[in-house]
C-alpha positions as CSV (number, residue, x, y, z in Angstrom):
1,X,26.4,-0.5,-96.3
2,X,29.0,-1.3,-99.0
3,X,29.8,1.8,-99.7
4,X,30.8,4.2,-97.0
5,X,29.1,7.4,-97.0
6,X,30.2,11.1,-96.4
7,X,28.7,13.0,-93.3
8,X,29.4,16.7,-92.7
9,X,29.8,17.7,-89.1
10,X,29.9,21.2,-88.1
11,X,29.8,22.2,-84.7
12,X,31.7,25.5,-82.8
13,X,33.6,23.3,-80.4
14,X,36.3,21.1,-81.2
15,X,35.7,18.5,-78.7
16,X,32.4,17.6,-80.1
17,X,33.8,17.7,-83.3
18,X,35.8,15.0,-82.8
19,X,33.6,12.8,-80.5
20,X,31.2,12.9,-83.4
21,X,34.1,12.0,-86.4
22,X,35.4,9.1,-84.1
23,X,31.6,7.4,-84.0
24,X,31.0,8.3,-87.9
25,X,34.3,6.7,-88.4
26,X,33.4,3.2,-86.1
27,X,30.5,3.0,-87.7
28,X,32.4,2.9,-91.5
29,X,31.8,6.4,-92.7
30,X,34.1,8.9,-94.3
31,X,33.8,12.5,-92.2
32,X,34.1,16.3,-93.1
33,X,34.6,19.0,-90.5
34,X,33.4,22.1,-90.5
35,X,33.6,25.3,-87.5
36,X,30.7,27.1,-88.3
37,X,28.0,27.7,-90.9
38,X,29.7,28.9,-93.5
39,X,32.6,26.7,-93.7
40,X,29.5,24.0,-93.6
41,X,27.8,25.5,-96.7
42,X,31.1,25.9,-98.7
43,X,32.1,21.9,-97.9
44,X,28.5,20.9,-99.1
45,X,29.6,20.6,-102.6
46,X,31.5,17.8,-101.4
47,X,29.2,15.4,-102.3
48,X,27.8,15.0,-98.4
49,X,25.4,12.3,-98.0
50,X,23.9,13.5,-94.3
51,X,24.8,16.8,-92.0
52,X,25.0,16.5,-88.4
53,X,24.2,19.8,-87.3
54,X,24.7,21.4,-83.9
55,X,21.9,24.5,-83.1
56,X,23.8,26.7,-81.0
57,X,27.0,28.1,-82.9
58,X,28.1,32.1,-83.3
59,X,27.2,34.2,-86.4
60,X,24.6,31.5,-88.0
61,X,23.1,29.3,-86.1
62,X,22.0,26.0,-87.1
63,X,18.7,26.8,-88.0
64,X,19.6,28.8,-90.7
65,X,22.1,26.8,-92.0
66,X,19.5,24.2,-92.5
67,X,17.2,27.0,-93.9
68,X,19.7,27.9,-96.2
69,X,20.7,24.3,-97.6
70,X,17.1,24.1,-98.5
71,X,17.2,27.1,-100.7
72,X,19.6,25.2,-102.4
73,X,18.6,23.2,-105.5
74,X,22.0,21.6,-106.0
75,X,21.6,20.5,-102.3
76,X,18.5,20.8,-100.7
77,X,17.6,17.1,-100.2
78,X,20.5,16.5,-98.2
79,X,19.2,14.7,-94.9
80,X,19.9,16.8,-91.9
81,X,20.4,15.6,-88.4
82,X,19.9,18.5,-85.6
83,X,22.5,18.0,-82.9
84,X,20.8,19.5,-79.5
85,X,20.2,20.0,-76.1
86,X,17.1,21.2,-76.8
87,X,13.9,19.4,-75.8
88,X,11.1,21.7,-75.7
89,X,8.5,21.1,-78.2
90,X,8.8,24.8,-80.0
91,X,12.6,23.8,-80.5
92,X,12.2,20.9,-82.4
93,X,9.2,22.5,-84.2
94,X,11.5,25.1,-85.4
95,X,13.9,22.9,-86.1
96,X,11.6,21.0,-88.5
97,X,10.1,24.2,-90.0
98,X,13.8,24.9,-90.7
99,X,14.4,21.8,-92.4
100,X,15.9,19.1,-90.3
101,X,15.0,15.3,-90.5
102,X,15.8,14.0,-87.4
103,X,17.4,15.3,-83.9
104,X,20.2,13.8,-81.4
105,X,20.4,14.7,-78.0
106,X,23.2,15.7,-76.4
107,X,25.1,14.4,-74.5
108,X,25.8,12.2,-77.6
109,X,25.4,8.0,-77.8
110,X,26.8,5.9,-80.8
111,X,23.4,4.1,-80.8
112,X,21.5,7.1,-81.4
113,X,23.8,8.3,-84.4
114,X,23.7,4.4,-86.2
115,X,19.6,4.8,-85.5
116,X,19.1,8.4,-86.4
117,X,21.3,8.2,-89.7
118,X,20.8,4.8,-91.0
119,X,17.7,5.3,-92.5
120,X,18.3,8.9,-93.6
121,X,21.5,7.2,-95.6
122,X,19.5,5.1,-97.4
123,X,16.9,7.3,-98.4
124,X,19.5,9.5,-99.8
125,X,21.3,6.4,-101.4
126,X,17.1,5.6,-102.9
127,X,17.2,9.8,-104.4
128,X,21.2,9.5,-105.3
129,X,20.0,6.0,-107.7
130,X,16.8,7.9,-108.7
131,X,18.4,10.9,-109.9
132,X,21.4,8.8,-111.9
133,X,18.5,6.9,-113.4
134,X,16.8,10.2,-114.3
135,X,20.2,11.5,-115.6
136,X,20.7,8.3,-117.8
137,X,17.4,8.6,-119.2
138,X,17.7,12.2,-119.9
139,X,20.9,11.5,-121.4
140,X,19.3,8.9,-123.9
141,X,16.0,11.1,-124.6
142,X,18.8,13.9,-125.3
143,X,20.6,11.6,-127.5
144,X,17.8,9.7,-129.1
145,X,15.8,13.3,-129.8
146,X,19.2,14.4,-131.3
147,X,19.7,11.3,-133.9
148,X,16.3,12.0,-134.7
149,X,16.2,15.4,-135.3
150,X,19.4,14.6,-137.5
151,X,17.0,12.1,-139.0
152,X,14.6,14.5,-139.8
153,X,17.1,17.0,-141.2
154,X,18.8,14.1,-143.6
155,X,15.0,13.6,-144.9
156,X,13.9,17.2,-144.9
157,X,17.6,18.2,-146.9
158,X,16.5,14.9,-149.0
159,X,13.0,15.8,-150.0
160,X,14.1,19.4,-150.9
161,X,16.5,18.0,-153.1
162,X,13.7,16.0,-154.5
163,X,11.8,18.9,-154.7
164,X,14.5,21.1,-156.0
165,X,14.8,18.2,-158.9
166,X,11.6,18.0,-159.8
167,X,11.5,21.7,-160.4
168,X,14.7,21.5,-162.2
169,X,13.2,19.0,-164.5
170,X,9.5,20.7,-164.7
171,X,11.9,23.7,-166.0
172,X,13.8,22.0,-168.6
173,X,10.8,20.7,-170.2
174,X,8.9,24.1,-170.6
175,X,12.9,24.7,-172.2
176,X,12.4,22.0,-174.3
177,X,9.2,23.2,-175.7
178,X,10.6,26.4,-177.7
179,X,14.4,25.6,-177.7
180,X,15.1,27.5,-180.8
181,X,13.6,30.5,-179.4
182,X,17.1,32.7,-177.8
183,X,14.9,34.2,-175.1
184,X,12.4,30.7,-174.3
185,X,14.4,31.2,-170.0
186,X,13.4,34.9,-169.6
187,X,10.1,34.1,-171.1
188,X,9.0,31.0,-169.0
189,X,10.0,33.0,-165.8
190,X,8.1,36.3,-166.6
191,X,5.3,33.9,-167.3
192,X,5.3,31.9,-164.1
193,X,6.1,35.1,-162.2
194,X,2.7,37.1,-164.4
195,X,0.7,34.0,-162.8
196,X,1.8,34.1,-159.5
197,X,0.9,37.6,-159.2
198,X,-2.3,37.3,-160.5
199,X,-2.9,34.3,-158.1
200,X,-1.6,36.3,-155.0
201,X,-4.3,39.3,-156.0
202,X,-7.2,36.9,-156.0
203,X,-6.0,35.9,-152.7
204,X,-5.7,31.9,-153.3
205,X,-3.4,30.3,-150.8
206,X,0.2,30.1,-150.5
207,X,0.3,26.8,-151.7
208,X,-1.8,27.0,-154.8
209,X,0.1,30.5,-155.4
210,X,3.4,27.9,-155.5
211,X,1.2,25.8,-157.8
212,X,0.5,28.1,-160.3
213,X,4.2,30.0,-160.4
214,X,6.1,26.5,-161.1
215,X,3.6,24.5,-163.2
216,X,2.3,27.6,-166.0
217,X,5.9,27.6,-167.6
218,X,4.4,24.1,-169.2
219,X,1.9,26.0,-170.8
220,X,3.1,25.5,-174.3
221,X,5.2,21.9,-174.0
222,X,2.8,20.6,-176.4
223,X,4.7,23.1,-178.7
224,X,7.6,19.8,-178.7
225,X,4.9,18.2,-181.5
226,X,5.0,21.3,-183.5
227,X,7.2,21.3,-186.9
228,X,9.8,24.2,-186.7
229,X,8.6,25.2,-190.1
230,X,5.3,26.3,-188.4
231,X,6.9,27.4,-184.7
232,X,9.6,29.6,-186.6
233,X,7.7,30.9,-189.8
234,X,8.5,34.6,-189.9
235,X,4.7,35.2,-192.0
236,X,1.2,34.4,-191.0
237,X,-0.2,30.8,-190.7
238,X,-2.3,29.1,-193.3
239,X,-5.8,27.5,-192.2
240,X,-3.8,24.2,-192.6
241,X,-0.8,25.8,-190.2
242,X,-2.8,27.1,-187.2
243,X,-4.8,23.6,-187.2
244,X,-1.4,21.6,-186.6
245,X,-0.2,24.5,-184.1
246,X,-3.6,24.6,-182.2
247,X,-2.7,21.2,-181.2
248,X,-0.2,21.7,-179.0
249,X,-2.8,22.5,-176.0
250,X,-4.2,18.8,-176.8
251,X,-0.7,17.4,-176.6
252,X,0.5,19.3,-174.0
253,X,-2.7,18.2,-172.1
254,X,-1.7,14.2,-172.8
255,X,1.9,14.9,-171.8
256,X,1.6,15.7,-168.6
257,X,-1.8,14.1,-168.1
258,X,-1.9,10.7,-165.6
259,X,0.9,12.1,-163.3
260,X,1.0,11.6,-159.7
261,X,2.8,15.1,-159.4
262,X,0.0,17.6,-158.4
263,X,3.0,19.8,-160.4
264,X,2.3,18.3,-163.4
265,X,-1.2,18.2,-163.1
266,X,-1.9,21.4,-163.0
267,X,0.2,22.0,-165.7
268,X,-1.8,20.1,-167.9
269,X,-4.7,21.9,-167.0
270,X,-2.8,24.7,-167.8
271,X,-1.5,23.6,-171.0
272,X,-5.0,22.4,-172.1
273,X,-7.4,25.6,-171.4
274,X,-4.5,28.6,-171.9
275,X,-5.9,29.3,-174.9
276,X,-9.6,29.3,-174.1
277,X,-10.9,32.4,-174.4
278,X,-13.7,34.0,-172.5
279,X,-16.3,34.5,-175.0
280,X,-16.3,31.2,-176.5
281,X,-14.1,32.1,-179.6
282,X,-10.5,30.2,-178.2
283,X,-9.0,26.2,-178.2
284,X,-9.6,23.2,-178.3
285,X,-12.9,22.9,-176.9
286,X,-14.4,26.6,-177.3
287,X,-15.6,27.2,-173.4
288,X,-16.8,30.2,-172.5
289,X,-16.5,31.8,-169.2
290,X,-16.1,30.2,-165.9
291,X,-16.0,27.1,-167.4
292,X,-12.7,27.8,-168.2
293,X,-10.5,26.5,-165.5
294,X,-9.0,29.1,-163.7
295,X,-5.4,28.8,-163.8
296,X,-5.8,29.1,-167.7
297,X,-7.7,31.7,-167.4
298,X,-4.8,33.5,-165.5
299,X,-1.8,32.3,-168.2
300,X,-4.0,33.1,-170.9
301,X,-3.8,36.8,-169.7
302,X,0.1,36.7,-168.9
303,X,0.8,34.5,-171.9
304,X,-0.7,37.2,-174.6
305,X,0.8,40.5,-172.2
306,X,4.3,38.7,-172.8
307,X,3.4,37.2,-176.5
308,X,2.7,41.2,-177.0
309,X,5.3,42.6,-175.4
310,X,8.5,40.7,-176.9
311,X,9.8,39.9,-180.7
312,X,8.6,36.2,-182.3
313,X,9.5,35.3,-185.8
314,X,6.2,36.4,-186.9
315,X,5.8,40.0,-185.2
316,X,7.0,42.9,-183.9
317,X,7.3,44.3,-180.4
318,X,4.0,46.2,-179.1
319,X,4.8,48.7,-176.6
320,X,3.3,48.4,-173.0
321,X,0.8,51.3,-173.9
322,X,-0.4,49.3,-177.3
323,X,-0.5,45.9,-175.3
324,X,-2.9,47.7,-172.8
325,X,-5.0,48.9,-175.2
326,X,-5.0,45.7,-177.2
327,X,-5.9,43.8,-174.1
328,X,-8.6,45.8,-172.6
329,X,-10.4,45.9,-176.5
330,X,-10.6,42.2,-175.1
331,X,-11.8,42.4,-171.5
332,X,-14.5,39.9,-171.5
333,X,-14.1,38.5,-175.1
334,X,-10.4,36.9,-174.8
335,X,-10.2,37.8,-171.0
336,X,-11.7,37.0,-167.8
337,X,-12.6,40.2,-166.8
338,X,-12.2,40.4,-163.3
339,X,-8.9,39.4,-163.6
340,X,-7.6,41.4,-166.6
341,X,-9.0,44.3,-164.2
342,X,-6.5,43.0,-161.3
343,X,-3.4,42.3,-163.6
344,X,-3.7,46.3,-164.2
345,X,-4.4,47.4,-160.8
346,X,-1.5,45.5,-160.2
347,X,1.0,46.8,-163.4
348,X,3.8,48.4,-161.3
349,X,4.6,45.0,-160.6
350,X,3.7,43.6,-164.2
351,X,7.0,45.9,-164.9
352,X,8.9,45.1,-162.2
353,X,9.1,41.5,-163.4
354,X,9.3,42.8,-167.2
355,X,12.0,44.9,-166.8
356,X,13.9,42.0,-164.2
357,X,13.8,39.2,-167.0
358,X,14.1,41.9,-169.8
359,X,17.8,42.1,-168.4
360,X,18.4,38.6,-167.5
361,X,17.7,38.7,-171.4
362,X,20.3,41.4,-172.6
363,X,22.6,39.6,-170.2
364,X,22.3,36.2,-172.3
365,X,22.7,37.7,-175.6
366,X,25.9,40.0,-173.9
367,X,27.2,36.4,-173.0
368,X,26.6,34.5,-176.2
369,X,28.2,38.0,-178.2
370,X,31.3,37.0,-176.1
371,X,31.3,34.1,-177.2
């Protein structure tokens, strides 16, 4: 063998002790000593290739130091060589059922030991390669799994920023749509945030919940098409007026129309049928009931609670008692019913999100004062 190997003798009696180191060593192995059992289990962790093992020694025998080295995970497939004058058949049966490979008689011949151990060194040399390979594999698995999972990270941290962009931008156009209106941020988030509670009560997914909260605050970027002379007049429209201002569904339909984003989809639809109105009477197209699509149906309720509730050029604030009242004279003329029913079963958190962006608005107007 090229490489010598390391066999752990343990027997009680010197003598034999070093009758067995002087054949290991003619026969080009290294040796370690060991007195008794315990000595023998402590020196294991020496990297031992093969234990000759003698039966008979005070305290622990040799059958249950073989027992024990068994138990042993770091060392259990160490080969084991019984040392013996014991012949009998229950003898070496025990021995075996205690763990040992192979047995030498005693007295003991130099043959025997080169017989009985060379094939017990090279299966341990075969399980030694086998578990290095394993370890090398294990080591690249570890390794590979790890530069993938960084992999994955880099592309999950990458398609969040995406995502996080995309919302960034879908923001800054529903901005866009009423810029010269002080409180168009508080307004596009109690929006988004009336519509995702109403779309949470009728119990749609997760993910179309998601849908509905980022995409309704594009419910009026058609409103970019509309002259300021018309978004900003502080009196009612003319016939002429509400014609060119109606329009903004159609356009804010054709801006976002065509998009791969599912985002941006569904804010068309939402831009296009927000104004609908459940009898018939609403804009562009004048569908009645469930042939409105449903996410308008739900902005078209959160869109007049909000229109009702805050000051535009052209009206006054309606208190959250009038707005009621003015909203349930439409239940089932402007409003889907069912759902007008659920956005009041579910008005504690209607003014929960009021009274959150209500501040966010004192807050910008404290800022811009400072200014």
């Amino acid at each position: 063998m090229d490489k010598p190997k390391r066999i752990l003798i343990v027997d009680d009696v010197e003598q034999n002790r070093e009758l067995l180191e002087s054949i290991v060593t003619s026969l080009g192995h290294e040796s370690e000593m060991a007195e008794d059992g315990v000595e023998a289990l402590a020196k294991l962790k020496l990297d031992i290739d093969l234990v000759l093992l003698d039966v008979h020694m005070p305290g622990m025998d040799g059958f249950e130091v073989a027992r024990r080295i068994r138990q042993d995970p770091d060392v259990g497939d160490i080969p084991i060589v019984m040392v013996t004058a014991l012949t009998s058949k229950e003898d070496r049966l025990r021995a075996v059922e205690a763990g040992a490979n192979d047995f030498i008689t005693k007295p003991v011949d130099i043959t025997e030991v080169r017989v009985r151990t060379a094939s017990l060194l090279k299966m341990k040399e075969a399980q030694d390669a086998v578990k290095q390979y394993q370890a090398e594999l294990e080591e690249k698995v570890e390794k590979r799994t790890a530069d993938l999972r960084k992999a994955l990270q880099d592309m999950v941290e990458a398609q969040r920023r995406t995502q996080e962009a995309h919302l960034d931008t879908i923001h800054r156009l529903a901005l866009a749509a009423e810029l010269k209106d002080p409180t168009t941020a508080s307004h596009i988030h109690r929006i988004s945030r009336y519509c995702g509670l109403l779309a949470k009560a009728i119990a749609l997914s997760p993910g179309e919940v998601d849908l509905i909260l980022y995409a309704s605050p594009m419910h009026d970027v058609g409103k970019i098409g509309t002259p300021d002379s018309i978004l900003l007049k502080p009196a009612k429209l003319d016939d002429q007026e509400r014609k060119i201002i109606k329009r903004h569904t159609i356009l804010g339909g054709d801006i976002l129309s065509n998009s791969t984003s599912e985002l941006l989809q569904v804010g068309g639809v939402i831009a296009l049928s927000h104004h609908e109105k459940w009898d018939g009477s609403g804009y562009p197209h004048g569908l009645t009931g469930e042939d409105i699509h449903l996410y308008g149906r739900i902005c078209a309720i959160a869109d007049v609670f909000d229109a009702l509730t805050t000051e535009r050029p052209y009206k006054t604030i309606f208190s959250n008692d009038e707005s009621i009242k003015i909203m349930k004279d439409g239940r089932g003329k402007h409003f889907d019913p069912k759902l007008l029913d659920l956005f009041f079963d579910n008005f504690a958190e209607v003014i929960d999100i009021q009274e959150k962006y209500r501040k966010d608005v004192q807050g910008e107007a404290d800022s811009g004062a400072e200014k």
